[in-house]
Jmol script that loads the backbone (N, CA, C; Angstrom):
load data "model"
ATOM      1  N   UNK A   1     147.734 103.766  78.333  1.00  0.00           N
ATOM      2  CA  UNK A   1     147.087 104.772  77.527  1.00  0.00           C
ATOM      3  C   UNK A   1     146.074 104.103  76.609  1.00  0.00           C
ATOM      4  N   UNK A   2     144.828 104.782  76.290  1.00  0.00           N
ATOM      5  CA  UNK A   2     143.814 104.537  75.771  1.00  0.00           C
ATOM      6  C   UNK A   2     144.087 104.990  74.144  1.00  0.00           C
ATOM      7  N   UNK A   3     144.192 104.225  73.114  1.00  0.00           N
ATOM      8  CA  UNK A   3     144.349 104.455  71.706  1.00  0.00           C
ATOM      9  C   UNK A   3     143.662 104.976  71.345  1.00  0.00           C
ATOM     10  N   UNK A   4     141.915 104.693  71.299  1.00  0.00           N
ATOM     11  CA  UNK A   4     140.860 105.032  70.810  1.00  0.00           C
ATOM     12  C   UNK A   4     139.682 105.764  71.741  1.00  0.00           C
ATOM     13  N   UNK A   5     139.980 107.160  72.506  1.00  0.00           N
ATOM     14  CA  UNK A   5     138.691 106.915  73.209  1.00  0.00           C
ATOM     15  C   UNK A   5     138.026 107.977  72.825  1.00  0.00           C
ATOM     16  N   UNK A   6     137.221 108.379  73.226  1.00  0.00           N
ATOM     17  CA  UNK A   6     135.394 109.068  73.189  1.00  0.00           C
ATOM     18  C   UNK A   6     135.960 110.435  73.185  1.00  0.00           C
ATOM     19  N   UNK A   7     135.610 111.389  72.387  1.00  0.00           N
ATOM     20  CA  UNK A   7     135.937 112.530  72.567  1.00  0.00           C
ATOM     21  C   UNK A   7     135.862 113.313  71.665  1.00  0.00           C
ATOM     22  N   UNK A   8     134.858 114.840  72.017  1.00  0.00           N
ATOM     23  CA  UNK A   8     134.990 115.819  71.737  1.00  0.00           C
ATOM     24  C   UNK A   8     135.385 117.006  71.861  1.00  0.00           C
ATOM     25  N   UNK A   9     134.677 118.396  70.650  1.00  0.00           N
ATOM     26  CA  UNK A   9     135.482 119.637  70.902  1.00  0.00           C
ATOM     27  C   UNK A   9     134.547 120.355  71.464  1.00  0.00           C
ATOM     28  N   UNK A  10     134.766 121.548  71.749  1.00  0.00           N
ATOM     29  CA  UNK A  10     133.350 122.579  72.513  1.00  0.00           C
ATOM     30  C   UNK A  10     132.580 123.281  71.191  1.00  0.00           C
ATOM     31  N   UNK A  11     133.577 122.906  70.132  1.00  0.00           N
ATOM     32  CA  UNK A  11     132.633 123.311  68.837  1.00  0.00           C
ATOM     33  C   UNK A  11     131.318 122.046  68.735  1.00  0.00           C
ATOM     34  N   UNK A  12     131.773 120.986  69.037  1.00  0.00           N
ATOM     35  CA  UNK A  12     130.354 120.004  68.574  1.00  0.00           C
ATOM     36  C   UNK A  12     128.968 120.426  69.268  1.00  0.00           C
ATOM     37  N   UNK A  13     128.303 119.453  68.706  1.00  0.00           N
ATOM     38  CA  UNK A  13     126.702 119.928  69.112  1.00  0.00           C
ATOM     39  C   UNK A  13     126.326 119.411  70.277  1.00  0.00           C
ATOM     40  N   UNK A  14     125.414 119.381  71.412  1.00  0.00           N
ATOM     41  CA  UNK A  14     125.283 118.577  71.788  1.00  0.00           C
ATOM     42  C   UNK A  14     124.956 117.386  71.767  1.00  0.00           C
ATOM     43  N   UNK A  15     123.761 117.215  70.420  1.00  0.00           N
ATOM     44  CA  UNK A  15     123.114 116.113  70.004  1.00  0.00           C
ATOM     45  C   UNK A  15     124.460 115.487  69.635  1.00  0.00           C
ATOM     46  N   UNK A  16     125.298 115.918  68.914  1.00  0.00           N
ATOM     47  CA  UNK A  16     126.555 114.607  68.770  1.00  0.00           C
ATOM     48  C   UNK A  16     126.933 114.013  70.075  1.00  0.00           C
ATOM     49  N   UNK A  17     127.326 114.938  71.046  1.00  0.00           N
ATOM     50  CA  UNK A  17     127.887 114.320  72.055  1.00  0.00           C
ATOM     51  C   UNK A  17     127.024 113.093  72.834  1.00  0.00           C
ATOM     52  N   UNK A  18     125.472 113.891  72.773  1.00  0.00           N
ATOM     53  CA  UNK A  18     125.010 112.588  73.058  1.00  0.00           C
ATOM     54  C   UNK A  18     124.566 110.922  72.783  1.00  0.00           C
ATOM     55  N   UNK A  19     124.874 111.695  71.320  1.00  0.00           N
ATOM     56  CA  UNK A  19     124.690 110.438  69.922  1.00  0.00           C
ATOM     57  C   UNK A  19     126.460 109.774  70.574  1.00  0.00           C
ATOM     58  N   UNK A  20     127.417 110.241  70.663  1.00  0.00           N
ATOM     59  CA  UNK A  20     128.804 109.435  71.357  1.00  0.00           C
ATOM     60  C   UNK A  20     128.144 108.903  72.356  1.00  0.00           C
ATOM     61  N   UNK A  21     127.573 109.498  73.844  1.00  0.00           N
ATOM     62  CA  UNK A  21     127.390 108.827  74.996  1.00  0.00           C
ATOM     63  C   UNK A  21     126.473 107.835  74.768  1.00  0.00           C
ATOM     64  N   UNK A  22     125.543 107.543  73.799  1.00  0.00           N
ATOM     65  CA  UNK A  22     124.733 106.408  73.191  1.00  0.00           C
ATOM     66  C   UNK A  22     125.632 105.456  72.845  1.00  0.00           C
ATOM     67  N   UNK A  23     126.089 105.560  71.637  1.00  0.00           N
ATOM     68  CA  UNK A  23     127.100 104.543  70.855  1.00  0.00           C
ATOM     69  C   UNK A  23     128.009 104.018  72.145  1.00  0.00           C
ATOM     70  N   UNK A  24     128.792 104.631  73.105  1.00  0.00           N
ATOM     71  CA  UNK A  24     129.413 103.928  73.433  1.00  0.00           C
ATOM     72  C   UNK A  24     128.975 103.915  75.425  1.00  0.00           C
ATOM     73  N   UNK A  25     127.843 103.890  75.103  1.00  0.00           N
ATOM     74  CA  UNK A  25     127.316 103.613  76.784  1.00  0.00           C
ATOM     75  C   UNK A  25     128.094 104.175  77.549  1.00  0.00           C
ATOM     76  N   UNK A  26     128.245 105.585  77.671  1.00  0.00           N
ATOM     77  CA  UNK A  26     128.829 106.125  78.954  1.00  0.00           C
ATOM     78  C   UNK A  26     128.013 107.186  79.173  1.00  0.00           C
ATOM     79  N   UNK A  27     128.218 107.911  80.460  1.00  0.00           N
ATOM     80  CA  UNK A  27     127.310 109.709  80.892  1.00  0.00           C
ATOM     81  C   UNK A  27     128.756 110.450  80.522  1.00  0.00           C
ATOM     82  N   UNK A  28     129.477 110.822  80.346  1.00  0.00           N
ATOM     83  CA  UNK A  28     130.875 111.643  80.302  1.00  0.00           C
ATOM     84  C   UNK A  28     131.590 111.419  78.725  1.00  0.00           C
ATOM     85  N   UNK A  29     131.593 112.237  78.456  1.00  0.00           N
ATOM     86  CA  UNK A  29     132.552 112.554  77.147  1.00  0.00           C
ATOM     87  C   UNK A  29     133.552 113.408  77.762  1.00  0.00           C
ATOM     88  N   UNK A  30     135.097 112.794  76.899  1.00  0.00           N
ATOM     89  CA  UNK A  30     135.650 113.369  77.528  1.00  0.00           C
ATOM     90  C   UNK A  30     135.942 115.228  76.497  1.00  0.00           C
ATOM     91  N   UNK A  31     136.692 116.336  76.426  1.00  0.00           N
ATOM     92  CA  UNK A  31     136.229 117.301  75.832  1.00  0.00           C
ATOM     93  C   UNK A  31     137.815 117.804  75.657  1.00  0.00           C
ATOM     94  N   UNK A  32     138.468 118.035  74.237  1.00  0.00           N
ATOM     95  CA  UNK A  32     139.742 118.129  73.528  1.00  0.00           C
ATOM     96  C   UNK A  32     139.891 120.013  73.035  1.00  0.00           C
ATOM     97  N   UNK A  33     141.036 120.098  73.206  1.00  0.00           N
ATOM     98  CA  UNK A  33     140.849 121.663  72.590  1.00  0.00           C
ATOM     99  C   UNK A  33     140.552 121.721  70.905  1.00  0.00           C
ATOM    100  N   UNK A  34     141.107 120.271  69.976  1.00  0.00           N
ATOM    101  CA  UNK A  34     140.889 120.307  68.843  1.00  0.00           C
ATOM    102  C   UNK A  34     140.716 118.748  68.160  1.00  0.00           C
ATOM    103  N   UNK A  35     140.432 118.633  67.276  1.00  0.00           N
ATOM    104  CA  UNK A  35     140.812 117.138  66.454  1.00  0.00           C
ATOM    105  C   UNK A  35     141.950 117.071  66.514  1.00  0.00           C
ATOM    106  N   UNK A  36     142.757 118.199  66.102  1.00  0.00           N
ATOM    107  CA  UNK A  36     144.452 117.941  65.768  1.00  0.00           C
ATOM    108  C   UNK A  36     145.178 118.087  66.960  1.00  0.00           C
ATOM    109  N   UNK A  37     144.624 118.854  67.751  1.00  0.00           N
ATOM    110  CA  UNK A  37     145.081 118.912  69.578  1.00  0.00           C
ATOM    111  C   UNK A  37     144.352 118.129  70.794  1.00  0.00           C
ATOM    112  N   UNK A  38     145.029 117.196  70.835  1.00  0.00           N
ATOM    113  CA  UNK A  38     143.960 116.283  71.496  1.00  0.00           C
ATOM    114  C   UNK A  38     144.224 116.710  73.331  1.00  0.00           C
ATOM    115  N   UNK A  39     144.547 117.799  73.882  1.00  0.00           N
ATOM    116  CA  UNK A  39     144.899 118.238  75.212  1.00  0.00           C
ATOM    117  C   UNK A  39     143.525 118.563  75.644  1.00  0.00           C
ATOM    118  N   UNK A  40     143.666 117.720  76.794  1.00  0.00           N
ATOM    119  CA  UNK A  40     142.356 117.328  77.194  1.00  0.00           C
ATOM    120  C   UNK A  40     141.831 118.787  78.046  1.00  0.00           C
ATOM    121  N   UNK A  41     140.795 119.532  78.194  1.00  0.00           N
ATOM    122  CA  UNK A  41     140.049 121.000  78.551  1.00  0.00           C
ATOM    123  C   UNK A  41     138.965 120.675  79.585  1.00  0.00           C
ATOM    124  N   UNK A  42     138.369 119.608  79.354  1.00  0.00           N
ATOM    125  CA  UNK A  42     137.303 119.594  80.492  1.00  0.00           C
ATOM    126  C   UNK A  42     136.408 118.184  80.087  1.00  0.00           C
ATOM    127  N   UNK A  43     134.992 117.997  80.197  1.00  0.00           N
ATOM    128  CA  UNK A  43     134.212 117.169  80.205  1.00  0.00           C
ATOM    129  C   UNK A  43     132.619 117.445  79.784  1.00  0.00           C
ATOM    130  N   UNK A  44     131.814 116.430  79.287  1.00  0.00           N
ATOM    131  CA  UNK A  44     130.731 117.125  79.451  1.00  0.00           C
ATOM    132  C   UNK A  44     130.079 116.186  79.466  1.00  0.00           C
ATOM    133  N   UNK A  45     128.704 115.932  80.181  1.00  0.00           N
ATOM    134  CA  UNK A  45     128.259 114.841  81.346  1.00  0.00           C
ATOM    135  C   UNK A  45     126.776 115.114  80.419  1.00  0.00           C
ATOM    136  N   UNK A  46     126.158 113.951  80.930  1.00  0.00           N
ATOM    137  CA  UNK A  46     124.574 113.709  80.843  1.00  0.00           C
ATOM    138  C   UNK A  46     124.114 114.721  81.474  1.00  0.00           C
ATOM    139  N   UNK A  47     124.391 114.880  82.712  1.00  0.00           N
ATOM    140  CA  UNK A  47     123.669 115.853  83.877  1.00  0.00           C
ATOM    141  C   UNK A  47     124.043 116.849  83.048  1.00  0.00           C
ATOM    142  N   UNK A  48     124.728 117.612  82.499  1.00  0.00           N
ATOM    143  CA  UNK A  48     125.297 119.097  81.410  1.00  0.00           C
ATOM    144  C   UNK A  48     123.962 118.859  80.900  1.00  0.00           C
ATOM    145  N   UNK A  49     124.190 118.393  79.964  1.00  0.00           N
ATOM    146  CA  UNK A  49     122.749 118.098  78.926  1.00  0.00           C
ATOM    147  C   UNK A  49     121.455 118.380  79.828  1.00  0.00           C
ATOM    148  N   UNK A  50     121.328 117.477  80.118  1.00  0.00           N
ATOM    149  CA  UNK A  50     119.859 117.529  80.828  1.00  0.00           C
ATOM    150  C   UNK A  50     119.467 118.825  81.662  1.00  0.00           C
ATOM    151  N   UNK A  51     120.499 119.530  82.496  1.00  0.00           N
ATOM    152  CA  UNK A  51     120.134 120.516  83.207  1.00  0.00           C
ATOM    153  C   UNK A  51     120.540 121.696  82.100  1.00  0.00           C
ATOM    154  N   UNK A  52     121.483 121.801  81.602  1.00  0.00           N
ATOM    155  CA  UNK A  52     121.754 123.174  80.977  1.00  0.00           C
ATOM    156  C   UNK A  52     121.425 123.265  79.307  1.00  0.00           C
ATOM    157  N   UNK A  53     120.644 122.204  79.042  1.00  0.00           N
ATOM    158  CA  UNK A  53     120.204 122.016  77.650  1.00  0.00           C
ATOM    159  C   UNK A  53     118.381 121.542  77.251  1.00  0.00           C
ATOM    160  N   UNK A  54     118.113 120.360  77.974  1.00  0.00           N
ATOM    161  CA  UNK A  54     116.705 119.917  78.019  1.00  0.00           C
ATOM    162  C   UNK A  54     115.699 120.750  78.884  1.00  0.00           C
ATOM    163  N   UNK A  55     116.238 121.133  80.086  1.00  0.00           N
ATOM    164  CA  UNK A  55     115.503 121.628  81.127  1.00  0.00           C
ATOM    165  C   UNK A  55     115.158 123.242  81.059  1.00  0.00           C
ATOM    166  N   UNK A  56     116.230 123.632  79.966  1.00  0.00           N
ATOM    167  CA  UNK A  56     115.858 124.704  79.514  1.00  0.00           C
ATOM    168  C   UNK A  56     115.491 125.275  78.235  1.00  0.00           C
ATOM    169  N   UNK A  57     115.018 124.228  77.606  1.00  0.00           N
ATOM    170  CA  UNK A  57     114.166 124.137  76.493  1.00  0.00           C
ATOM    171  C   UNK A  57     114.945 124.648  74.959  1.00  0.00           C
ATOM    172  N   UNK A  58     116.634 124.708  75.710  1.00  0.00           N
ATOM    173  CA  UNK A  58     117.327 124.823  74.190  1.00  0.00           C
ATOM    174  C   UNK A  58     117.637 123.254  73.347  1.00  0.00           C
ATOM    175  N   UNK A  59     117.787 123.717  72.277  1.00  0.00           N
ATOM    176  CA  UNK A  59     117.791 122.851  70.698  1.00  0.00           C
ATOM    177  C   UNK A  59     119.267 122.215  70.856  1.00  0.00           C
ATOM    178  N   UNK A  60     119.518 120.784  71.341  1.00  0.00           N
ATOM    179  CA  UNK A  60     120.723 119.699  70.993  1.00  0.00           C
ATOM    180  C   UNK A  60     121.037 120.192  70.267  1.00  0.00           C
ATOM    181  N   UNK A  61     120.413 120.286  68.991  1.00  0.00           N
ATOM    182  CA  UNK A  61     121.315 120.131  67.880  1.00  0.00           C
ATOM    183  C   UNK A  61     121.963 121.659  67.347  1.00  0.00           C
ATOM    184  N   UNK A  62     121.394 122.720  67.784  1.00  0.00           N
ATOM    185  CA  UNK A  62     121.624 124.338  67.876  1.00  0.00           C
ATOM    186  C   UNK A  62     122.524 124.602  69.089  1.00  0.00           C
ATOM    187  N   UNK A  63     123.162 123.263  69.872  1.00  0.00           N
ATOM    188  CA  UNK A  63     123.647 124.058  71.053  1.00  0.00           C
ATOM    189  C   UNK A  63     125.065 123.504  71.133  1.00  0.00           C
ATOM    190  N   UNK A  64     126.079 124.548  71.467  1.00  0.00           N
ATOM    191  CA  UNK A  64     127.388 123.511  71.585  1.00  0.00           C
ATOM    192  C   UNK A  64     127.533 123.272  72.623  1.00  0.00           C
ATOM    193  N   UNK A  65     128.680 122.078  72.493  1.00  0.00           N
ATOM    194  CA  UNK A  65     129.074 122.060  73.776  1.00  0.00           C
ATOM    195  C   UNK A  65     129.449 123.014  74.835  1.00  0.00           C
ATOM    196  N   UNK A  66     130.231 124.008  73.825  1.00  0.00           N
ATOM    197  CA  UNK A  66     130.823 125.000  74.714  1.00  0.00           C
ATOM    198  C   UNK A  66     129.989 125.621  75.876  1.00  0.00           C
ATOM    199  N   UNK A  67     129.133 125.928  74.909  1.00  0.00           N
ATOM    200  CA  UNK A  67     127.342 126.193  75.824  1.00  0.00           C
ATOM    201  C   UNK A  67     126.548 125.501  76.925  1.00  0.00           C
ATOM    202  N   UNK A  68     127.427 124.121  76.804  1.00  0.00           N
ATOM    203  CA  UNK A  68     126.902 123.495  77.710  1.00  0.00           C
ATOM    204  C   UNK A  68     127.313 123.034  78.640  1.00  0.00           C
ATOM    205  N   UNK A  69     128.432 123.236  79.004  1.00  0.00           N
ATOM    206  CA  UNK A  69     129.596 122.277  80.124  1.00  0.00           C
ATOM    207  C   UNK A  69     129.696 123.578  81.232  1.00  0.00           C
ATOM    208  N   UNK A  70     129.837 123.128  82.310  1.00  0.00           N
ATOM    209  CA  UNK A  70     130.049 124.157  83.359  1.00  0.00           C
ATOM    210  C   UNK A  70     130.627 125.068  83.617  1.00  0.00           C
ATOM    211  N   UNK A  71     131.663 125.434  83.176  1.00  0.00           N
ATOM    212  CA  UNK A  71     132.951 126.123  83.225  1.00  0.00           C
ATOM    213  C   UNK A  71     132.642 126.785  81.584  1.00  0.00           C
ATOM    214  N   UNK A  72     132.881 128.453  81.205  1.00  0.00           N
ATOM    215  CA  UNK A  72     133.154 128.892  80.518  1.00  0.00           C
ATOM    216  C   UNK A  72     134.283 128.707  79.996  1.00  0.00           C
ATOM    217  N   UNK A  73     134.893 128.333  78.353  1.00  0.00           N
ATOM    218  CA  UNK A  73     136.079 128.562  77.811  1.00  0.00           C
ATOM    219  C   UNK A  73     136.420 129.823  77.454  1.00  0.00           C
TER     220      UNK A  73
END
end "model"
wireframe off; spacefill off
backbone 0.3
color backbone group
């Protein structure tokens, strides 16, 4: 088991998530139902971003994750 790893909620922004996939050189964050519930819900990828965020001319920092990962919560 991994002590410390990468991970957000579908409340964050995207620009955070991608400010994580910077800091720690990966395409995949992994995606938690809470800070205090760390049960893991899904993922959200570079390709998320880029196709369902850049390519369609919405605002990182105005967009959540939730908004952005494939699968509706």
């Amino acid at each position: 088991m991994i002590a410390n790893f990468v991970c957000c909620t579908p409340e964050h922004t995207v620009l955070q998530a991608a400010e994580m996939m910077a800091r720690h050189d990966c395409g995949e964050i992994a995606m938690v139902e809470s800070v205090e519930n760390l049960k893991p819900i899904g993922v959200i990828t570079d390709r998320d971003i880029a196709w369902r965020v850049v390519a369609t001319c919405k605002s990182p920092a105005q967009t959540s994750v939730r908004d952005a990962m494939l699968s509706r919560l």
